[in-house]
C-alpha positions in Angstrom: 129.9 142.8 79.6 130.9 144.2 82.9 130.0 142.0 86.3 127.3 143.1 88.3 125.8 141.8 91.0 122.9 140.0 90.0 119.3 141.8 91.1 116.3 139.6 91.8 112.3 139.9 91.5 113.0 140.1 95.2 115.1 142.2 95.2 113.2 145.1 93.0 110.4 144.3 95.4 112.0 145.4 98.4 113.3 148.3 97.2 110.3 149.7 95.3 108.6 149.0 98.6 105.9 146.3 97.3 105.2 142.9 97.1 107.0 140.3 94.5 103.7 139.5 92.7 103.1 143.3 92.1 106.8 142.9 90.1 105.9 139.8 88.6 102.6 141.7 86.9 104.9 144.4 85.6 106.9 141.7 84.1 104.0 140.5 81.5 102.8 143.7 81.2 99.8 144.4 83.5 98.7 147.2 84.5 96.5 146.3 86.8 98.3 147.5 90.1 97.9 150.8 91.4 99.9 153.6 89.7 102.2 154.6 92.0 103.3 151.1 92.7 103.5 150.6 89.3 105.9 154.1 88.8 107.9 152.6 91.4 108.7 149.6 90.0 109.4 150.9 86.2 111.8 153.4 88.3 113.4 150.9 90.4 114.5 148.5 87.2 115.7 151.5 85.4 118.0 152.8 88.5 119.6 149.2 89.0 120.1 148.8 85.1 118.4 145.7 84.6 120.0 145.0 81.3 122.9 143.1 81.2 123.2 141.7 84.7 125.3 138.6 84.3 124.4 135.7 86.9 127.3 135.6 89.5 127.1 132.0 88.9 127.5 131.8 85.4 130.8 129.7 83.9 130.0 128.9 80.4 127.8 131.5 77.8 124.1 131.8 77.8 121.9 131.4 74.8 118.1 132.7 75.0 115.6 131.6 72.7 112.2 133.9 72.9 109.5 131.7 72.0 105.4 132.0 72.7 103.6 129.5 73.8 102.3 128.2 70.8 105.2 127.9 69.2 106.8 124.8 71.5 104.1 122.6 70.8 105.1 122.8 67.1 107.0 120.3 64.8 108.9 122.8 62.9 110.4 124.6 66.2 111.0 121.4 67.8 112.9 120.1 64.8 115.0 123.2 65.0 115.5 123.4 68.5 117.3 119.8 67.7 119.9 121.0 65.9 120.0 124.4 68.2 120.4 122.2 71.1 123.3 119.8 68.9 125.3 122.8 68.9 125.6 124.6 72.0 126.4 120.8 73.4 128.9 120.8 70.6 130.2 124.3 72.2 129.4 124.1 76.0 127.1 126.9 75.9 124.3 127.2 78.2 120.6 127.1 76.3 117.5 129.0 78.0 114.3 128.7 76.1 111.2 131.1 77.1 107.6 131.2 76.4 107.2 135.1 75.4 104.7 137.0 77.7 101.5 137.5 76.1 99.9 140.8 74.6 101.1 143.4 72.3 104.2 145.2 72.8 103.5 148.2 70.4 103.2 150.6 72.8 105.4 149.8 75.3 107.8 152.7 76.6 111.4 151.9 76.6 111.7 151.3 80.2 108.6 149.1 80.3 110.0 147.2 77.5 112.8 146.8 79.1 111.3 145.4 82.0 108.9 143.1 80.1 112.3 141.4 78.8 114.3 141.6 81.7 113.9 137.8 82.3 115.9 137.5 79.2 119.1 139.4 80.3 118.7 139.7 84.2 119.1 136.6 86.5 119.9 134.1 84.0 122.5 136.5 82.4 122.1 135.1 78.6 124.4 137.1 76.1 123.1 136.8 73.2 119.5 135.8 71.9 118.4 133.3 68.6 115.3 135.1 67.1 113.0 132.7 65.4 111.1 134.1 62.4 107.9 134.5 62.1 107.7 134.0 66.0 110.3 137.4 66.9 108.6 140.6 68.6 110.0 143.3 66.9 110.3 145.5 69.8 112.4 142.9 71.2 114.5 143.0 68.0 114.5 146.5 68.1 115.8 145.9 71.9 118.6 144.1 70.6 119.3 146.4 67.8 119.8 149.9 70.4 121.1 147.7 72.8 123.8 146.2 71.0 122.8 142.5 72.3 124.1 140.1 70.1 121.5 138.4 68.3 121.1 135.7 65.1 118.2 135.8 63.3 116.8 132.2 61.7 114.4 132.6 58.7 114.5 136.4 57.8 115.1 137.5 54.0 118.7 138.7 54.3 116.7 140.9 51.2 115.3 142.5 54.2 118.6 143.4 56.2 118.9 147.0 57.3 122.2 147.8 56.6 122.6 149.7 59.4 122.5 146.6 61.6 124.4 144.0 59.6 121.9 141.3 61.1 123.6 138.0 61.0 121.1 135.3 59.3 120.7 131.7 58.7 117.6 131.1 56.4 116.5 128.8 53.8 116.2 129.9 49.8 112.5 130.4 50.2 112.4 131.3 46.2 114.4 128.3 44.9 113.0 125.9 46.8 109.4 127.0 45.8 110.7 126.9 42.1 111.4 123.4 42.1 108.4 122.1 43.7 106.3 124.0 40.9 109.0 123.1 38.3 108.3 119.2 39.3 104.8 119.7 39.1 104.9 121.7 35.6 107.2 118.5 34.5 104.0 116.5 35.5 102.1 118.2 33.2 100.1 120.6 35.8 98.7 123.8 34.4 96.4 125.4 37.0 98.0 124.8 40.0 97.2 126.4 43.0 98.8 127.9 46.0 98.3 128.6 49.9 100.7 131.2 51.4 101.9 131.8 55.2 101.2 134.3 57.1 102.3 137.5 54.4 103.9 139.4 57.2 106.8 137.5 57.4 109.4 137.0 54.9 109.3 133.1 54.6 105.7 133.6 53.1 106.3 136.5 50.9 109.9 134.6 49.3 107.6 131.6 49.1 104.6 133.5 47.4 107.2 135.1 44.8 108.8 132.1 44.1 105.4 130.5 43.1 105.2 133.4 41.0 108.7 133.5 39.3 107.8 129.5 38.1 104.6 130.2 36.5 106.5 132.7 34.5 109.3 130.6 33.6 107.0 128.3 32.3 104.9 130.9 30.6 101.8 130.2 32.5 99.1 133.1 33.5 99.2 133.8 37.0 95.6 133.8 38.5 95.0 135.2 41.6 92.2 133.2 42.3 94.5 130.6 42.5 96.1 132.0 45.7 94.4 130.9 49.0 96.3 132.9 52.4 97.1 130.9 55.1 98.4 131.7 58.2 100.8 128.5 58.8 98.1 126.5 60.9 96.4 123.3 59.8 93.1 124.9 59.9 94.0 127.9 57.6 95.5 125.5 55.0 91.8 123.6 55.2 90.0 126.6 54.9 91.7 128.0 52.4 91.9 124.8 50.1 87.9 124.8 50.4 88.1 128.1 48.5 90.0 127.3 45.7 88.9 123.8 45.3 85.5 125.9 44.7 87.2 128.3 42.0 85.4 127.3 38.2 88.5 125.7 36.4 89.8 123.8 39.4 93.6 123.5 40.5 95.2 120.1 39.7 97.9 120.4 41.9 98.1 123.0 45.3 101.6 123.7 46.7 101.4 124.7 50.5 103.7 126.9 52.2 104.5 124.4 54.6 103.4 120.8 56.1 100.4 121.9 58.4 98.8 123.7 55.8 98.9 121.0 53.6 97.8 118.5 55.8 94.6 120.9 56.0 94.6 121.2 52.1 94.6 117.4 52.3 91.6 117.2 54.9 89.4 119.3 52.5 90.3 117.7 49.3 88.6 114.1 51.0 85.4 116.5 52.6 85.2 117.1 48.7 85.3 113.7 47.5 88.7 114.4 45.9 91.2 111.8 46.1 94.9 113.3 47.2 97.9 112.4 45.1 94.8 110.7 42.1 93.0 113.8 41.8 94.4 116.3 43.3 98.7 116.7 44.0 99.6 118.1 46.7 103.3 119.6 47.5 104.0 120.8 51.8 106.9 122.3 52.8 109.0 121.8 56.3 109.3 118.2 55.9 107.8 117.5 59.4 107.9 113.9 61.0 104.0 113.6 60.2 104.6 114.5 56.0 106.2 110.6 55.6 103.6 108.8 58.3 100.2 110.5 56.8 98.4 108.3 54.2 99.1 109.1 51.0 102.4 110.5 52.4 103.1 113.8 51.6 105.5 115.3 48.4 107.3 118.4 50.6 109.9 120.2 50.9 112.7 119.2 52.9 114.6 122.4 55.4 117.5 120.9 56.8 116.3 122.1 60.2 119.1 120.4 62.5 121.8 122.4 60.2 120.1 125.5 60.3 120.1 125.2 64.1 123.4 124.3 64.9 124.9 127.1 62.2 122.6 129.9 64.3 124.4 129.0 67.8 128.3 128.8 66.2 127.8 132.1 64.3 126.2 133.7 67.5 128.8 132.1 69.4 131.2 133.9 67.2 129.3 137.3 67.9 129.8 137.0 72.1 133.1 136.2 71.8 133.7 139.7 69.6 134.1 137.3 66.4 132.3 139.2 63.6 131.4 136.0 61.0 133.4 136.2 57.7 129.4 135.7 56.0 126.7 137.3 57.9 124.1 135.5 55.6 124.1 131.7 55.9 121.6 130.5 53.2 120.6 126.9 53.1 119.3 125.1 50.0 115.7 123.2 50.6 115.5 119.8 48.7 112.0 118.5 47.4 110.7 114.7 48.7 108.7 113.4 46.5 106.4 111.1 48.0 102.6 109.7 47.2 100.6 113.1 47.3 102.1 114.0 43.8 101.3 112.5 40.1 100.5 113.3 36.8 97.2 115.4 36.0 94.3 112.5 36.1 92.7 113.8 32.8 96.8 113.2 31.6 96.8 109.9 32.8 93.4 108.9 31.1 
């Protein structure tokens, strides 16, 4: 990247002739200003090229890492950001983590999009982003993609790849790992076994979904669809939609959740409903979060080696600053089922 001399909030203030907090609203997207201030501004970031201004400072690579809010109070991104962190330690690159401003991007022109993200690329100079599925903005992806930033995506179905981009991935085999849990369950003696997805936009929950599919076949099982409950990866979801197909006429023996918090919901309903977890009712997570071992019955999951995953996004996109392209754009990671007390035999079985 070419040196620049680095531009500040201040500085697009004073040349667009209005105050820093008018700037600052631009930057999270409101609109509330008056128009001409707010022409002014979208004009003044587009004549100083607000992409790709390195800080003057800088001595060692930046990293960004996009993140809303909700997303850093979670186990599963602070696991990851472990091993994220372990590696640009291991490399002496600089990490920046950001909560993502709020509101829809959708319709955002290419200069206000721009500007919305300038935080990511101005001051702080980072070059190159980790995009964590399902949390990425795909306008910001699509930023990356026309602006040639380099970029590693964690989680996305290298299925899904455009080949025009060659995305560079590090993901977890959603499928197999799903197969196994529902193989160990089918071993077990389970029959109807029921299951709550993620949210179906993003590719973790549609792998997962098919892989839940792809077992019952193998084992020559019916799928039912009123054996499939959506979630949307919170605890509450997973509740909810246990409720439902704990409700269902020939009841599920066993539910497989598409990861930890949802299970932990599917958990809470089955004791509302007098049901007794890992007796009465098995009951698989996946994400193999801190709580899945202290909860009581602990809970059977599946384990992501999330400090791996980490530490391979921030060497490959290591590699892709430095000009490196990596010898395998698709780093898949196998998943590895812990079973624990929330699993056993069928009770009927076990009469």
């Amino acid at each position: 990247m070419p040196d620049k001399t680095p531009v500040t909030d201040a500085d697009i203030a004073s040349i667009a002739d209005v105050s820093i907090d008018a700037v600052n609203r631009v930057l999270t997207g409101d609109k509330s200003i008056p128009q001409a201030e707010y022409e002014r501004i979208v004009e003044t970031f587009r004549d100083v090229d607000h992409l790709h201004i390195p800080a003057a400072t800088r001595t060692a690579p930046s990293i960004g890492i996009p993140l809303p809010f909700m997303s850093l109070i979670g186990d599963y991104i602070g696991e990851v950001m472990q091993g994220i962190s372990s590696g640009a330690r291991e490399l002496g690159v600089n990490l920046n983590m950001y909560t993502r401003p709020e509101g829809s991007t959708e319709n955002l022109s290419a200069d206000e999009l721009g500007i919305r993200y300038q935080h990511l690329f101005g001051e702080t100079g980072n070059d190159g982003l980790i995009l964590i599925i399902p949390d990425v903005d795909t306008q910001l992806l699509h930023l990356c993609r026309t602006q040639q930033i380099p970029y590693v995506l964690m989680n996305h179905d290298p299925d899904e790849d455009d080949n025009n981009f060659n995305e560079v991935i590090v993901a977890i085999d959603n499928r197999t790992a799903i197969k196994e849990a529902m193989s160990y369950l089918i071993g077990l003696g389970h029959r109807r076994i029921g299951f709550i997805t993620g949210l179906m936009q993003t590719s973790d929950a549609k792998q997962r979904r098919q892989g839940y599919i792809e077992a019952l076949e193998a084992a020559d099982i019916t799928f039912d669809p009123n054996l499939v409950g959506t979630g949307n990866w919170l605890e509450q979801s997973g509740y909810e939609a246990a409720l439902s197909l704990l409700k269902v006429p020939d009841v599920p023996t066993a539910i497989v959740a598409s990861n930890d918090l949802m299970a932990l919901g599917a958990a809470r309903a089955a004791s509302e409903m007098g049901l007794r977890v890992g007796k009465d009712l098995s009951l698989i997570g996946f994400d193999d979060i801190a709580l899945a071992s202290e909860v009581s019955p602990s809970l059977t999951t599946i384990a992501q080696p999330m400090d791996e995953l980490g530490n391979a996004a921030v060497k490959l996109l290591a590699q892709l600053i430095n000009g490196v392209s990596p010898s395998s754009p698709h780093v898949l990671f196998e998943a590895k089922l812990v079973v624990r007390q929330s699993t056993s035999a069928p009770a009927m079985q076990r009469r």
